[in-house]
C-alpha positions as CSV (number, residue, x, y, z in Angstrom):
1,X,13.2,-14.4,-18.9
2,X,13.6,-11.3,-20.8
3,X,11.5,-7.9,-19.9
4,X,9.1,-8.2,-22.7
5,X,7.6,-11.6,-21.6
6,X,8.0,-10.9,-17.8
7,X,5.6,-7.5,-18.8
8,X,3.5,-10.2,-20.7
9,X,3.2,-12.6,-17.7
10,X,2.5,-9.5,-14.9
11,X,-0.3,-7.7,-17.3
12,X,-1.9,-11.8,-17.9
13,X,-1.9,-12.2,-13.9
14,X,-3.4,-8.1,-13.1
15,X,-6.0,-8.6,-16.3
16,X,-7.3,-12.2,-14.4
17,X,-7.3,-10.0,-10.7
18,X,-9.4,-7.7,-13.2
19,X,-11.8,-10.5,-14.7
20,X,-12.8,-11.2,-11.3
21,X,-12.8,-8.4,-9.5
22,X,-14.2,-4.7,-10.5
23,X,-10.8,-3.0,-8.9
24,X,-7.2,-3.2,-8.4
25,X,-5.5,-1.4,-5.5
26,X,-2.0,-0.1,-6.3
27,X,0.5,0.8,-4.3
28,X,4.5,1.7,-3.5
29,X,6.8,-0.3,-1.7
30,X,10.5,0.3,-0.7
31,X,11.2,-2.7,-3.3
32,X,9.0,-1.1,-6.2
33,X,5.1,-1.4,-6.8
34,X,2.5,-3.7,-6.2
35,X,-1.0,-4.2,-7.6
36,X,-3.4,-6.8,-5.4
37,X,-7.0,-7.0,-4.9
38,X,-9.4,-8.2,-2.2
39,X,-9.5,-12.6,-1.8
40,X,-6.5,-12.6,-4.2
41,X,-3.4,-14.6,-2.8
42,X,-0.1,-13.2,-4.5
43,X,0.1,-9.4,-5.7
44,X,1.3,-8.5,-9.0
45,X,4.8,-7.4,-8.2
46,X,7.1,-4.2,-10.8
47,X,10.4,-3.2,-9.4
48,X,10.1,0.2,-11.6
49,X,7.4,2.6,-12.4
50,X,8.2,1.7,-16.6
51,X,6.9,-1.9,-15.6
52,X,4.3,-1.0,-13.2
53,X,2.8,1.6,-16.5
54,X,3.4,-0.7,-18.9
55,X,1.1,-3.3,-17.4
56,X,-1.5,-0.5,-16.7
57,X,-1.2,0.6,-20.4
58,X,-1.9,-2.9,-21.1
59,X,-5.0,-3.5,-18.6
60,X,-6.8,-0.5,-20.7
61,X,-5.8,2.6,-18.5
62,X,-5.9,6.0,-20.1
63,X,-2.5,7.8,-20.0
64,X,-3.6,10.9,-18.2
65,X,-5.2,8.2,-15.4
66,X,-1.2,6.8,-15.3
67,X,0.2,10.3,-15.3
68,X,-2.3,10.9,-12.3
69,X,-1.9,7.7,-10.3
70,X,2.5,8.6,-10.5
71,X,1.7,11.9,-9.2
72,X,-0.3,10.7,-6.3
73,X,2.0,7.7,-5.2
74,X,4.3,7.2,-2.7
75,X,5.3,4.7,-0.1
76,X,2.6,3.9,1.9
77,X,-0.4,5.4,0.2
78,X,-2.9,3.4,-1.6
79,X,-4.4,4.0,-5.3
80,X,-7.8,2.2,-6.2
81,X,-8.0,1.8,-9.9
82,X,-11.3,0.2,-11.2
83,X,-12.3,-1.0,-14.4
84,X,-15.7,-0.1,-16.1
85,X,-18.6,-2.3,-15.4
């Protein structure tokens, strides 16, 4: 599978998290970053930050809200990033 649909598939899997649910919590793990959300069963899984943005980019996140989120995360913390209702 090459990068561009594997980016496809992770931003069609966050954007359906986001459809029912008003937030997505993001966070670092030793193996990369993941993206889940409350009564969901599988997290949305990047092994690098370029994937992780790109499917933020893709879910409608402002770049200086990306910019922010990198500067704030490491392992173990926890970002909350919510959609407009």
């Amino acid at each position: 599978m090459q990068s561009g649909e594997q980016t496809r598939i992770r931003s069609a899997a966050a954007s359906a998290i986001l459809t029912r649910r008003t937030s997505i919590v993001m966070k670092q793990t030793r193996d990369g970053y993941e993206l889940t959300s409350d009564g969901e069963p599988e997290p949305v899984q990047c092994r690098s930050w370029p994937q992780a943005r790109r499917v933020l980019l893709r879910l409608g996140v402002p770049v200086h809200k990306i910019d922010e989120i990198s500067s704030q995360l490491s392992e173990g913390t926890e970002i909350v990033v919510r959609r407009r209702v």
